[in-house]
C-alpha positions in Angstrom: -16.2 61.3 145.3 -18.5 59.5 142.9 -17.4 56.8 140.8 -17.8 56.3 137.1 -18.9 52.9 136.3 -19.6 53.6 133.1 -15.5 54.0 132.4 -14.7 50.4 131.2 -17.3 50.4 128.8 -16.2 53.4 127.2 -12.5 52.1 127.2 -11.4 51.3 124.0 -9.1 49.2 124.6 -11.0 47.2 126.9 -13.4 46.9 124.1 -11.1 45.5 121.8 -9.8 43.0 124.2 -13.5 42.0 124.8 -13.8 41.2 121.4 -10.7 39.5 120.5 -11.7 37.1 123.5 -14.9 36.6 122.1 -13.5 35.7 118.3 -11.0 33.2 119.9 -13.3 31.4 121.8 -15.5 31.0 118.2 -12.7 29.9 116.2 -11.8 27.5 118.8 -15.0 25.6 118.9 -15.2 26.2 115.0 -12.2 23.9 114.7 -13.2 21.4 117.6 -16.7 20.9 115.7 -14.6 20.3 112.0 -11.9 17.8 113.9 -14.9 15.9 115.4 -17.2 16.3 112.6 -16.2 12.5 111.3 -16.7 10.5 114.5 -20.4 10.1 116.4 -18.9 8.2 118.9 -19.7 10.3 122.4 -23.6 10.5 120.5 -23.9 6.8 120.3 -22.1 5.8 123.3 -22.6 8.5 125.8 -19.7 10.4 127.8 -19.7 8.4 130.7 -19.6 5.1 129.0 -16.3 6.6 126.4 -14.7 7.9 129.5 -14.8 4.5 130.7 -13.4 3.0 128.0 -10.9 5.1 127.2 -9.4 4.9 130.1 -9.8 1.5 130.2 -6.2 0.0 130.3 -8.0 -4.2 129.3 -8.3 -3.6 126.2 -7.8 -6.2 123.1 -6.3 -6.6 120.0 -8.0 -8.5 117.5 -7.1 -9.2 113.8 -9.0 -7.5 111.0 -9.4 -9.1 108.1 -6.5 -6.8 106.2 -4.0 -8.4 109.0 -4.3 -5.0 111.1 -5.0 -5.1 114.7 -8.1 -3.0 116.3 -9.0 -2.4 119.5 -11.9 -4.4 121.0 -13.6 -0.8 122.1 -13.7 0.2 118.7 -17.1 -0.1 116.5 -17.6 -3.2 115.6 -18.2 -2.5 112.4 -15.0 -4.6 110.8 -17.2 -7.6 112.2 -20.0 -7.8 109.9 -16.9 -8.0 106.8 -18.2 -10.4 104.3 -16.7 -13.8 105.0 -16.4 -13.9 101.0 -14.1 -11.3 100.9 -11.9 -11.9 103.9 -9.3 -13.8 103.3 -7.2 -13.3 106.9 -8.7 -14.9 109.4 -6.1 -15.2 112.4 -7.0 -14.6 115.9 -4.7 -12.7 118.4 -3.0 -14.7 121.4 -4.2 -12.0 123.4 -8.3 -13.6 123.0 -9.3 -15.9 125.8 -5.4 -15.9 126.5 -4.8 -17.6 123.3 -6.5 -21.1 125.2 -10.1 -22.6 122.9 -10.9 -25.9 122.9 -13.8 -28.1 121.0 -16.1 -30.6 123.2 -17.8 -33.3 121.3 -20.2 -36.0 122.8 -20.6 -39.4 120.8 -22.9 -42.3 120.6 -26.4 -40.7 121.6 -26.0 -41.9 125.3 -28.7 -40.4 127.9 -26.2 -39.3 130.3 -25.0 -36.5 128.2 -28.5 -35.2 128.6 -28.7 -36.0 132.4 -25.3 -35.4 133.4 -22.8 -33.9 131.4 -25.6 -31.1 130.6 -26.4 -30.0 134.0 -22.4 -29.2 134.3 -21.7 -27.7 130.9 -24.8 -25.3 132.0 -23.0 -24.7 135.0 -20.0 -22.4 133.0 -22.1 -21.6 129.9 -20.0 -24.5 127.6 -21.5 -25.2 124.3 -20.3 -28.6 123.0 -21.0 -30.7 119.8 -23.3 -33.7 120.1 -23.0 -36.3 117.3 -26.4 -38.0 117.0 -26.7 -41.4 115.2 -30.7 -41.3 114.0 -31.8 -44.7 114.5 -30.8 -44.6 118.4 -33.0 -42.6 120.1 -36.3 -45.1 118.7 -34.7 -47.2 121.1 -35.4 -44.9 123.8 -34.2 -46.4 127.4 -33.1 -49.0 126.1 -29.6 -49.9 126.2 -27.5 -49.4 123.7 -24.1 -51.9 122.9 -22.2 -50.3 125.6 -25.2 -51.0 128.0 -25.6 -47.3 128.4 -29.9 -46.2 127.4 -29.8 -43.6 124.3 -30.9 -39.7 124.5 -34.5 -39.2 123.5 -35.2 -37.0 120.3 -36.9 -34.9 123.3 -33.9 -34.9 124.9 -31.9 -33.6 121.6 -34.5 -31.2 120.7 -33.8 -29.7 124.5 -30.2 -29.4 123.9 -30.8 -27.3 120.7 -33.2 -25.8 122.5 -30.7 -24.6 124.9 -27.9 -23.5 122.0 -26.1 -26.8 122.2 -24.3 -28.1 118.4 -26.4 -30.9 117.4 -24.7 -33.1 114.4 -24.9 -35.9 112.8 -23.2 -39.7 113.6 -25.0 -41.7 110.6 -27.9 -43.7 110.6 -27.3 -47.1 112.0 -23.2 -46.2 113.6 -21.6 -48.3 110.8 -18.2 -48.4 109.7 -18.0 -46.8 106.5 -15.2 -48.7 104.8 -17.7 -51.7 104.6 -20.6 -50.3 103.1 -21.3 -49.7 99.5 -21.9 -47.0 97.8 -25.8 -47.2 98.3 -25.1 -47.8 101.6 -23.2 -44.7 102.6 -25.3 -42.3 100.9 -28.3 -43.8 103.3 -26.2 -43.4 106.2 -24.5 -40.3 105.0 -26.9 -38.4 103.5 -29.9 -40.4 104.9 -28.9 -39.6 108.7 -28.8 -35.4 107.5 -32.5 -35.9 106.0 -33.2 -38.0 109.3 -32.1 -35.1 111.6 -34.0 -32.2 109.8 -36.9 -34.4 109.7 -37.1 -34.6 113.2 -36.2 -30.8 113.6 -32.6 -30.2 113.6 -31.1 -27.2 112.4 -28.7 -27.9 109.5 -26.5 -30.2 110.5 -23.0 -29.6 109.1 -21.0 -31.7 110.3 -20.4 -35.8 109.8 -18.7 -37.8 112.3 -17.4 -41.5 110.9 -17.6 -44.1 113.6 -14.0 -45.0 114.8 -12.6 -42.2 112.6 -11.3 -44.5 110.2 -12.8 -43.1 107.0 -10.4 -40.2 106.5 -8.1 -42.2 103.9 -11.0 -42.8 101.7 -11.9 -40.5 98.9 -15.2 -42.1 97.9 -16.5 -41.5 101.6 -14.7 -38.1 102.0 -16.6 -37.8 98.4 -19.8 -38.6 99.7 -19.5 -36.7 103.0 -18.8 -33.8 101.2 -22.4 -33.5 99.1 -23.7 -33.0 102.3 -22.0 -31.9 105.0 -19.6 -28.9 105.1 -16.6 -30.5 107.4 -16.4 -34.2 109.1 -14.7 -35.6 112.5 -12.8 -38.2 111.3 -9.4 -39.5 112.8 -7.6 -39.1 116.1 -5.0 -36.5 116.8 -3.4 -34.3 119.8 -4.3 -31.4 118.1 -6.4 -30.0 115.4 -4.9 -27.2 113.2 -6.8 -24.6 111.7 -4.2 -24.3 108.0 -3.7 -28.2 108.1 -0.1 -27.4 108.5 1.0 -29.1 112.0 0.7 -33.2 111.0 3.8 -35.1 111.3 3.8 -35.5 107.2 4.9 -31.6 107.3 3.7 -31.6 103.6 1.0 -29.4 103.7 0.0 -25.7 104.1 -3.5 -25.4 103.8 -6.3 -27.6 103.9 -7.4 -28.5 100.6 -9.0 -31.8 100.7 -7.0 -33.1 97.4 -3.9 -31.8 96.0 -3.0 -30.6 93.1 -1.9 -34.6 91.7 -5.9 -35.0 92.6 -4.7 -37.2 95.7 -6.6 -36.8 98.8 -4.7 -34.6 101.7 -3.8 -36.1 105.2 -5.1 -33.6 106.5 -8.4 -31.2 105.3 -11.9 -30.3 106.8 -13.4 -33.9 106.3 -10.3 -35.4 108.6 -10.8 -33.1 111.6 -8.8 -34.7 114.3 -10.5 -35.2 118.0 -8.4 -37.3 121.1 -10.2 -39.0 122.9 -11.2 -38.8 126.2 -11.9 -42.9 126.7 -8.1 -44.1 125.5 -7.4 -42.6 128.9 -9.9 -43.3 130.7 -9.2 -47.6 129.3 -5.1 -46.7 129.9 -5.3 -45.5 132.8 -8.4 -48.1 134.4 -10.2 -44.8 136.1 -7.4 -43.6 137.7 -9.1 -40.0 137.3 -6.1 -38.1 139.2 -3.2 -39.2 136.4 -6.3 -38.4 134.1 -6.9 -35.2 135.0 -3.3 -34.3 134.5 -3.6 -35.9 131.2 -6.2 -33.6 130.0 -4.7 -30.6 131.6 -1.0 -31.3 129.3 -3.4 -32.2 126.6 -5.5 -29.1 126.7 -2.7 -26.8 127.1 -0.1 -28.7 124.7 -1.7 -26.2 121.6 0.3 -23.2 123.7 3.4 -24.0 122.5 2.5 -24.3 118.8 0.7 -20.9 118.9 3.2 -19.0 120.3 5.5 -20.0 117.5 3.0 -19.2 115.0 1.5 -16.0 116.9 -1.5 -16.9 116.2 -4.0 -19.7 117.2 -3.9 -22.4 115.0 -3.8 -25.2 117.0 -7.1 -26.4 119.1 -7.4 -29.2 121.1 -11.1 -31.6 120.4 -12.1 -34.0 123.3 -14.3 -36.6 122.8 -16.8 -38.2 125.3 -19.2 -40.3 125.3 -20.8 -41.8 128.3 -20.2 -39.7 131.8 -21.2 -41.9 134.7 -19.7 -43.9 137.4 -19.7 -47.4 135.7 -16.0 -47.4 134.5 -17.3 -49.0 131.2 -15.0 -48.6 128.3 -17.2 -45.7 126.5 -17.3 -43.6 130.5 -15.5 -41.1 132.0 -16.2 -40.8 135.6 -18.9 -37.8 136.9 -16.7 -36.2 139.0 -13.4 -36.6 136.7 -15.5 -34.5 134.1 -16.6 -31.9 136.4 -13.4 -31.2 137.9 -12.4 -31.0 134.0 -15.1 -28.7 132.7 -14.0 -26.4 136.1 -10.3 -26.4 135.0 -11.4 -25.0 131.4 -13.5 -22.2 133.2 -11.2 -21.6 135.7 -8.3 -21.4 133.7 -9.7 -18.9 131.1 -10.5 -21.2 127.7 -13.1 -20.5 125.5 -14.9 -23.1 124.7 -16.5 -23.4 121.2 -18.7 -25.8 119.5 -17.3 -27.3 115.9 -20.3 -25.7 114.1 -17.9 -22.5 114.9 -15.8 -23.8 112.3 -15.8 -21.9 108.9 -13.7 -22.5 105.7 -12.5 -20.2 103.5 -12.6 -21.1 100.0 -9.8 -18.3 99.1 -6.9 -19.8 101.4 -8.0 -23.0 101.8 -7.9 -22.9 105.5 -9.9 -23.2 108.3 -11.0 -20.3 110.8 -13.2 -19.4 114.0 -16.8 -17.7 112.8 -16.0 -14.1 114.5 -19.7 -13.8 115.3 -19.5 -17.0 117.6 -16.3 -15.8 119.2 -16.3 -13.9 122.4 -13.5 -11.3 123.0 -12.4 -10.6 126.6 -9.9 -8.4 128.0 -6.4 -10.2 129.3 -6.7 -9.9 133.1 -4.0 -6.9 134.5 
């Protein structure tokens, strides 16, 4: 017997089937190519790497400036927002585990260069280095505390190397004594000083013994040329202004609306510092280290509450070395410190990071500076 092979094809009905198969497959990749006609994102990113992500069970929440939360996969596109027009600036609990902290080195001494670097460089810490001008002319010589002084070499390097380099004054006088002559030159003298000798914009003015933060003729002055100032002592530094024991206030506007200056505003920005320890505790750098740890972790509590970060913990330094003079804080002590923070997951910022908002009259972390990381599972 010989077989037809030509049958199927002249079957009509397996013609028709044929070609309904064929029309179904069409409309179904019409409609896939009009629901994916909005969204590049497989062209841009490539398969593999969308795959990845979407699978990816890390990922984190971050607040948009509307208040909405969007994943950390998504395009970044919400980032580059306008800082003009944002007027929500609150970061999830959920970045860096909700933990930042603010360094800030003091005083121009040379052993921030030679020793305090070399172990911020070791975890990738970017601090804030408040440089009084007139100190580093002195160059190794020693300086009240008997500690020598950074060269400007040696503050150029740290810029150099993305460190915040600000500004102390001119001469590190108190400013309640000087006139007003006198605190524009070391005011706005010491910002002139510091570009002069290749600074970037310095932004920020720290008062010596941050005592000048009940003034308004200093606050005044600071604020023609500077955009924030460390000056005063406090556990904890709060974004809105709102956590101060006067409970008064909730924002930061640095005079009310009686045209009295604010306890607390972006020209009082609170640090603790590091020596009252290291003086109350004569060097006993195991009770200190448990001091810092409570210290650094005592903003938990507070943002919790809020749900948000508000509250960020500044240490000050000034000399690290091994003299247990009243301005040091033992080599070791510090390193075992600066490994906690990495260890322990905080993020830590520099105060240039700072931003203000002139909407809500609070303070808020530049998104560009801050680095989002997934939670670990």
């Amino acid at each position: 017997m010989v077989l037809n092979t030509n049958n199927n094809n002249s079957d009509p009905d397996t013609y028709v089937l044929k070609v309904i198969s064929i029309c179904a497959i069409l409309i179904f990749l019409l409609i896939f190519a009009a629901l994916n006609s909005g969204s590049n994102y497989i062209l841009k990113t490539g398969y593999a790497v969308s795959q990845k992500h979407h699978h990816n069970s890390k990922s984190v929440n971050i607040f948009n400036a509307d208040g909405h939360t969007s994943s950390s996969h998504k395009s970044n596109k919400t980032n580059k927002t306008n800082s003009g027009s944002r007027h929500n600036h609150k970061i999830s609990l959920q970045t860096n585990n909700g933990k930042l902290i603010i360094l800030t080195f003091g005083d121009t001494i040379k052993s921030q260069f030679t020793t305090a670097k070399p172990i911020l460089d070791q975890y990738g810490f970017k601090a804030s280095f408040f440089i009084t001008c007139r100190f580093p002319e002195d160059g190794n010589k020693n300086g009240d505390s008997g500690n020598p002084r950074m060269s400007w070499n040696d503050i150029l390097a740290l810029q150099q190397d993305g460190q915040d380099i600000e500004s102390k004054g001119m001469t590190h006088q108190d400013l309640n004594q000087l006139s007003p002559n006198g605190l524009e030159y070391e005011i706005g003298g010491s910002k002139q000083c510091l570009e002069n000798h290749g600074i970037n914009s310095p932004n920020i003015f720290a008062a010596v013994h941050g005592d000048a933060w009940s003034n308004p003729t200093i606050v005044n002055t600071i604020s023609k040329y500077y955009g924030f100032a460390d000056n005063g002592f406090a556990d904890l530094m709060f974004l809105h202004c709102d956590g101060s024991k006067t409970g008064s206030q909730t924002d930061c506007r640095t005079f009310d609306n009686n045209g009295a200056l604010t306890y607390a505003n972006r020209y009082s920005i609170r640090e603790d510092s590091h020596n009252s320890w290291d003086q109350k505790y004569l060097h006993n750098d195991p009770i200190i280290f448990q001091q810092f740890v409570e210290q650094v972790n005592s903003q938990t509590a507070y943002n919790n509450k809020k749900g948000f970060t508000d509250a960020i913990p500044i240490v000050a330094y000034h000399s690290i070395d091994d003299t247990q003079g009243p301005s040091s804080t033992d080599v070791n002590l510090f390193a075992s410190e600066m490994k906690y923070l990495h260890d322990n997951g905080f993020k830590v910022i520099p105060m240039s990071d700072l931003r203000y908002d002139q909407i809500t009259n609070n303070m808020y972390i530049s998104n560009n500076q801050l680095s989002v990381h997934p939670l670990s599972s």
